[in-house]
PAZAPA-694944 format. One record per residue (C-alpha): residue in three letters; x, y, z. Coordinates in steps of 0.02 Angstrom, whole numbers, plus 50000, padded with zeros to 5 digits. Layout:
# residues N
[Ala, [X, Y, Z]]
...
***
This chain:
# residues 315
[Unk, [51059, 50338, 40353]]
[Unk, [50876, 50406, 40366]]
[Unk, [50812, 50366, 40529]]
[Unk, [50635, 50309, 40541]]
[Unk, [50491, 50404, 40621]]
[Unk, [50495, 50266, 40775]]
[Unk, [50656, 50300, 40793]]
[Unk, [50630, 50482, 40812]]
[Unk, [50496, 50466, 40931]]
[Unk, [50600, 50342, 41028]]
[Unk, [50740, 50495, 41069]]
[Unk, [50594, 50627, 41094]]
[Unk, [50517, 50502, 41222]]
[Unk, [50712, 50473, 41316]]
[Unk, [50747, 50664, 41305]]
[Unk, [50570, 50703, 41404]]
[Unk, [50600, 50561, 41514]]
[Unk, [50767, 50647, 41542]]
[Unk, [50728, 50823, 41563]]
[Unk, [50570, 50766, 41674]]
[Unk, [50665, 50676, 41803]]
[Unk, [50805, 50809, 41816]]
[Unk, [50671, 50939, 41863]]
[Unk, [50613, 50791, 41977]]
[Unk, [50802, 50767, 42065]]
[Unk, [50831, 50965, 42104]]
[Unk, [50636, 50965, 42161]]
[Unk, [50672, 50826, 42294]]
[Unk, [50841, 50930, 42329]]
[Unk, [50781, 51088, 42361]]
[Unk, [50636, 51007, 42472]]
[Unk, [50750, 50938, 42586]]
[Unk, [50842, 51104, 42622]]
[Unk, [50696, 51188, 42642]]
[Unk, [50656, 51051, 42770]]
[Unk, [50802, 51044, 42846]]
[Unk, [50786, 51246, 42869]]
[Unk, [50622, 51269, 42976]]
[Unk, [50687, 51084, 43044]]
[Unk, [50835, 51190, 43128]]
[Unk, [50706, 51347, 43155]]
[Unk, [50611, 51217, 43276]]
[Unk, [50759, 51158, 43346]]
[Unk, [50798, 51308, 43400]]
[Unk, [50710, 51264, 43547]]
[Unk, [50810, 51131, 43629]]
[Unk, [50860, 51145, 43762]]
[Unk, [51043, 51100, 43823]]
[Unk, [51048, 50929, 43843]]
[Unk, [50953, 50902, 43680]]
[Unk, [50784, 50871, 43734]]
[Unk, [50631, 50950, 43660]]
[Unk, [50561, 51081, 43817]]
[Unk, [50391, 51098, 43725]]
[Unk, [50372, 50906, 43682]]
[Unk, [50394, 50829, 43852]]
[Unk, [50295, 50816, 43998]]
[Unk, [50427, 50875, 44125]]
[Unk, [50294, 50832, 44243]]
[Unk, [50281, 50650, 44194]]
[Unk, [50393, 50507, 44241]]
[Unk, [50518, 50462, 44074]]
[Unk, [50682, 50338, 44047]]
[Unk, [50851, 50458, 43997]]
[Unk, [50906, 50387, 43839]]
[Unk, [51095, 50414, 43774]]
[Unk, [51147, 50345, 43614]]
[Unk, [51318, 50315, 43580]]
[Unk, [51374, 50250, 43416]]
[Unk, [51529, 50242, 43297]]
[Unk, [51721, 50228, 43378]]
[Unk, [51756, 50315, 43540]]
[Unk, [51901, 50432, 43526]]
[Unk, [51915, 50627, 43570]]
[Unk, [51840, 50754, 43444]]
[Unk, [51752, 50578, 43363]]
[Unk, [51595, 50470, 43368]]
[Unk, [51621, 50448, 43548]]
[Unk, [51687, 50606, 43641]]
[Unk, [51714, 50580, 43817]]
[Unk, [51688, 50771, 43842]]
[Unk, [51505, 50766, 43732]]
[Unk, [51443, 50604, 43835]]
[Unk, [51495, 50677, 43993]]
[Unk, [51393, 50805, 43951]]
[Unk, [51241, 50716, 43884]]
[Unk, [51257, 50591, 44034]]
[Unk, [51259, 50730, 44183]]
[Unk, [51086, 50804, 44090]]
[Unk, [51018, 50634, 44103]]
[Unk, [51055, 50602, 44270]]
[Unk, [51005, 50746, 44350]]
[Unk, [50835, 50797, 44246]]
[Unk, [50722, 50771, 44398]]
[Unk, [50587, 50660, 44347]]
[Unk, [50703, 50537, 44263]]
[Unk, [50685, 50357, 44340]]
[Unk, [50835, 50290, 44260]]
[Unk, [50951, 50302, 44124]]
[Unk, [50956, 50209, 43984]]
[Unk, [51122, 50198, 43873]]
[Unk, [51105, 50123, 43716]]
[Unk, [51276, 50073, 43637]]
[Unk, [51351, 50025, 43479]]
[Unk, [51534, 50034, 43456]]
[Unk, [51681, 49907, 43427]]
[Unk, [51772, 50014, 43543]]
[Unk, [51912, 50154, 43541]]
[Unk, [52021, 50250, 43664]]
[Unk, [52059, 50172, 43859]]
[Unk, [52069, 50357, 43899]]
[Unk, [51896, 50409, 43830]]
[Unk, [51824, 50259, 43881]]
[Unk, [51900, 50264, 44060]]
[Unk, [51823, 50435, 44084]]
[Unk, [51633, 50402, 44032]]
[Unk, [51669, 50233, 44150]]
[Unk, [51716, 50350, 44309]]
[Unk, [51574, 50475, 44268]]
[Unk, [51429, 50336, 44264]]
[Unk, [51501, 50285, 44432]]
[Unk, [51519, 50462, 44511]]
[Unk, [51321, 50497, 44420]]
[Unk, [51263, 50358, 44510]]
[Unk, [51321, 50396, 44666]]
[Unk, [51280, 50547, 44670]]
[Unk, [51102, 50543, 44611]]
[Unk, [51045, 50387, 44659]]
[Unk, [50978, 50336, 44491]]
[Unk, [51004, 50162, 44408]]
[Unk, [51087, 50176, 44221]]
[Unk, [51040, 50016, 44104]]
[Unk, [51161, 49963, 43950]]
[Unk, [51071, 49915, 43808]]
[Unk, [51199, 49844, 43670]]
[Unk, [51128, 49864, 43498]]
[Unk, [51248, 49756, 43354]]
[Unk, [51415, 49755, 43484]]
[Unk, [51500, 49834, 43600]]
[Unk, [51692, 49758, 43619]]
[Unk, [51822, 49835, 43693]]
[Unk, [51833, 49991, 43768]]
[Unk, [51649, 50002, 43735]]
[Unk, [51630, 49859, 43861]]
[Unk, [51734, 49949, 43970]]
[Unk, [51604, 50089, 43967]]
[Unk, [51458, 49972, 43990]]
[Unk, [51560, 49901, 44140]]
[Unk, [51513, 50028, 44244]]
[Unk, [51324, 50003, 44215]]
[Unk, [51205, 49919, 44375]]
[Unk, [51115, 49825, 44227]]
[Unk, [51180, 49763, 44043]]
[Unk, [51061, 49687, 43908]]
[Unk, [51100, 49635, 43761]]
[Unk, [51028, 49539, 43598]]
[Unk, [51044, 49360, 43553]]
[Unk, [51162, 49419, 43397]]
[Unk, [51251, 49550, 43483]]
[Unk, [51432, 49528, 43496]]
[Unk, [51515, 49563, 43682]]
[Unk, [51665, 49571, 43755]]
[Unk, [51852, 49591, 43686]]
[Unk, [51927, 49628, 43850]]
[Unk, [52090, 49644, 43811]]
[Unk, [52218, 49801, 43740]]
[Unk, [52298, 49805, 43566]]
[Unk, [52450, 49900, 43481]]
[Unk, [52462, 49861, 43291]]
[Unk, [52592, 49937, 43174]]
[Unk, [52694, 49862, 43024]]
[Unk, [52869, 49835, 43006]]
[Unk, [52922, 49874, 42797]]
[Unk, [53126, 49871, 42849]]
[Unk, [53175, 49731, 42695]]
[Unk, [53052, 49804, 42586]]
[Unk, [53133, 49984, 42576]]
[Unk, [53313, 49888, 42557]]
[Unk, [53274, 49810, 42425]]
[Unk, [53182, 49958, 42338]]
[Unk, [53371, 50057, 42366]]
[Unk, [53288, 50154, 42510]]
[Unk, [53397, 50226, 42646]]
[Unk, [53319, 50240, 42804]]
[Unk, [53364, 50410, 42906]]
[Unk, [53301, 50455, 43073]]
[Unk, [53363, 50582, 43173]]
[Unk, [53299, 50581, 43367]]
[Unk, [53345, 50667, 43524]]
[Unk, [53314, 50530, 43664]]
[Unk, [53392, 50348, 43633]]
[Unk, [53213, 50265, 43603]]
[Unk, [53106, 50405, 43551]]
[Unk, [53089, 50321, 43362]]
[Unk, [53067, 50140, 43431]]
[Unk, [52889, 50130, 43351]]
[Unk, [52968, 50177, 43189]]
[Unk, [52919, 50063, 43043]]
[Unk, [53065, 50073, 42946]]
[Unk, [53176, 50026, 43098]]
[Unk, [53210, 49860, 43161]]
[Unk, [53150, 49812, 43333]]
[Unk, [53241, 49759, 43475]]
[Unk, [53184, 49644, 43629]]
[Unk, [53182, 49795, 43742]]
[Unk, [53081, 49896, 43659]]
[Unk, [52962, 49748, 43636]]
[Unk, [52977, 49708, 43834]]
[Unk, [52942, 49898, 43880]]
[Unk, [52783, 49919, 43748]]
[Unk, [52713, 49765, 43830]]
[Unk, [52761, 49760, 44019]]
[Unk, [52742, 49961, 44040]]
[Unk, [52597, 50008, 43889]]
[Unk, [52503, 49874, 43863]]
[Unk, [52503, 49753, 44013]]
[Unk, [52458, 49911, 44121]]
[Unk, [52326, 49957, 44026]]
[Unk, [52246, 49795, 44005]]
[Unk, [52270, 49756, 44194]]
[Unk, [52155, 49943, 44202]]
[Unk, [52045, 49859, 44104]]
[Unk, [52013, 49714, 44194]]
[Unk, [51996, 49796, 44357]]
[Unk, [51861, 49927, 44296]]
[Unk, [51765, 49781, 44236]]
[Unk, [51796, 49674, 44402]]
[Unk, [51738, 49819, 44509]]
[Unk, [51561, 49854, 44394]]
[Unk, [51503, 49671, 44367]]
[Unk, [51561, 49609, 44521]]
[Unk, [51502, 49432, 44571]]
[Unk, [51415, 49425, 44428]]
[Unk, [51555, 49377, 44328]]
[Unk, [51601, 49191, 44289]]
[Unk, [51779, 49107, 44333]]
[Unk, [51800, 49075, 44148]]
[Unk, [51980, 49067, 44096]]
[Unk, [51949, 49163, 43931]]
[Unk, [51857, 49299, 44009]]
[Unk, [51984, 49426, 43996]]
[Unk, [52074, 49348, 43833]]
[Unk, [52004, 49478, 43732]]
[Unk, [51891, 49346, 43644]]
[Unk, [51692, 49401, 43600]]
[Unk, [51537, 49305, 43621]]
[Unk, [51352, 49317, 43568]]
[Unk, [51231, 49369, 43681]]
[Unk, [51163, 49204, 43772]]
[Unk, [51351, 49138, 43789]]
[Unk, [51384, 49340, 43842]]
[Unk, [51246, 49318, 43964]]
[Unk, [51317, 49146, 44044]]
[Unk, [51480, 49227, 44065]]
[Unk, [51424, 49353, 44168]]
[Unk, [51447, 49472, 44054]]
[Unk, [51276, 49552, 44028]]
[Unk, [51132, 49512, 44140]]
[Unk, [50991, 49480, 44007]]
[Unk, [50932, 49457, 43826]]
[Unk, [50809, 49634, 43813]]
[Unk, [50795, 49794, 43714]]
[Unk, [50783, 49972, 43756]]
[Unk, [50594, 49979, 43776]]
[Unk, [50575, 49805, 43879]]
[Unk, [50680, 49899, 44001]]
[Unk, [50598, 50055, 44012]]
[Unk, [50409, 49954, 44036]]
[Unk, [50464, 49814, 44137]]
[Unk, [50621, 49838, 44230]]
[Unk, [50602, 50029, 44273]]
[Unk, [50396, 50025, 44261]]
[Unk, [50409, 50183, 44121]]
[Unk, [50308, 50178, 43983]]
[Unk, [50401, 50335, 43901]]
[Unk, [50574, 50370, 43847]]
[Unk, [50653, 50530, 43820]]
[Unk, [50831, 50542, 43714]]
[Unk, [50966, 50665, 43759]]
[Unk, [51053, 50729, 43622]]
[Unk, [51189, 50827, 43565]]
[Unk, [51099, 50997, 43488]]
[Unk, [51154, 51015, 43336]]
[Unk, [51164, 51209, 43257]]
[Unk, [51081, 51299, 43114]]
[Unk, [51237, 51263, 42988]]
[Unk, [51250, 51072, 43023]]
[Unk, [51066, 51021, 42999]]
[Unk, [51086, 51122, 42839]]
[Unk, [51254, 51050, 42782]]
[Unk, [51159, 50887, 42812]]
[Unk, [51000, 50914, 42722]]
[Unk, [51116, 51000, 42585]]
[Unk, [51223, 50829, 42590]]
[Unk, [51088, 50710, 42565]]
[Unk, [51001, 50816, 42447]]
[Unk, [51140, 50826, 42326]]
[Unk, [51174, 50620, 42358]]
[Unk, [50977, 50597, 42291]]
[Unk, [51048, 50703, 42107]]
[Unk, [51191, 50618, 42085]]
[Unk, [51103, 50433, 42103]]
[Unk, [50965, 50501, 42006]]
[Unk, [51084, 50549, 41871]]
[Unk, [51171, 50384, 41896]]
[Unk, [51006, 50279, 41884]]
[Unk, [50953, 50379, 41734]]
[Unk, [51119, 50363, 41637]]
[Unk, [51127, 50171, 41665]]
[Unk, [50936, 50178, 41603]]
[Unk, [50935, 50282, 41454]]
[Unk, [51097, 50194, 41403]]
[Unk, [51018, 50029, 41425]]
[Unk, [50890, 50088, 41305]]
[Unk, [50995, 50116, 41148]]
***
């Protein structure tokens, strides 16, 4: 069938809008390495705790700022080793005020979060500077076990708080492999070293010991961290340590945080700071580029996407 000369110029129009926003896509791509290139050349600069030497008046009074964000477990969002770190920097950069840690996770490991606790109480002490908890979207868990150990926790209206409590999940798929013709073969050296075994069945003292010896223990660790940091503060309320969660203004009634604020309320008001400096993790050459590479090549390929669902669209 002879096409017709709108036709034609229809697909000569589509194939220049095509090959147009292709050289457009690797353009932006290419940009954002080279970006992310004399980004790292500049970063070179840092210093160890993460903070820009040539930026900051060193002279000047400034609020520390830590961020933590994501789940805290080793080698993750939240290392205890990396915030250690980041936290002793803080501390003990002389014309920091105060500290200010800014906190967003639903929580993680007892250990790592038992070990960032006990260094914000030994940093404390030991340079006589207040550290102020500022809890972005929520901090549950072993997150709040962190922020226990803070003189001052602040919160917003929407944040969620609390989840005091310890949790072991699992599942338990015993029937389900019996009736697929499954058989089940385990082979241990130590009468109870497979008793978290899924394909097992469980028995009452295996049960008693998980919760009396694991679980119990560690919640009673818990409770006493965050006893010992809030203090009086704290209400009498029978669900406090239930491992329920509350929004900030019920948080804040519970003793739980002390006010409804945000990160730069604290620094102007509470400290009397009108500048805050964040301590970072530096990060090296090859990971700003991997990044800049990452997000470069994620612009192409919804580019492409867009332009596919368009130029089909069109015929």
């Amino acid at each position: 069938m002879k096409r017709t000369s709108d036709e034609q110029l229809a697909d000569i129009a589509q194939e220049f809008v095509r090959q147009n926003r292709s050289k457009r896509r690797w353009r932006i791509a290419f940009s954002l390495l080279f970006i992310g290139y004399f980004s790292s050349i500049f970063y070179m600069g840092i210093n160890d705790s993460g903070a820009l030497e040539g930026m900051l008046k060193k002279e000047t009074p400034f609020v520390a700022e830590v961020v933590l964000s994501g789940v805290i477990q080793s080698s993750g969002d939240i290392d205890a080793n990396e915030v250690i770190e980041l936290l002793g920097s803080a501390f003990e950069s002389k014309n920091a005020k105060a500290v200010i840690l800014r906190i967003n996770s639903p929580g993680g490991s007892p250990v790592q979060s038992s070990r960032i606790y006990k260094a914000i109480v030994r940093f404390k002490k030991k340079f006589n500077k207040k550290i102020y908890v500022v809890v972005e979207d929520i901090c549950a868990s072993g997150c709040y076990y962190i922020a226990s150990a803070a003189d001052e926790i602040y919160a917003d209206e929407s944040s969620i708080v609390g989840s005091i409590g310890v949790v072991m999940s699992g599942f338990g798929a015993v029937d389900a492999i019996e009736k697929l013709g499954i058989q089940r073969r385990l082979y241990t050296a130590g009468k109870y070293k497979g008793l978290l075994d899924p394909f097992s069945p469980e028995n009452e003292k295996t049960i008693a010991h998980i919760q009396n010896n694991i679980l119990n223990k560690s919640h009673q660790n818990f409770i006493n961290a965050v006893k010992a940091g809030r203090g009086n503060k704290l209400s009498k309320h029978k669900d406090l340590f239930t491992g329920l969660i509350w929004l900030g203004e019920d948080a804040k009634k519970l003793g739980l945080i002390d006010g409804i604020a945000d990160a730069n309320h604290i620094a102007k008001n509470i400290v009397g700071v009108n500048s805050r400096v964040l301590f970072e993790t530096k990060k090296t050459l090859l990971e700003q580029l991997t990044e800049a590479s990452a997000k470069g090549i994620a612009l192409v390929v919804n580019e492409q996407l867009t332009s596919q669902h368009f130029t089909g669209s069109l015929q």
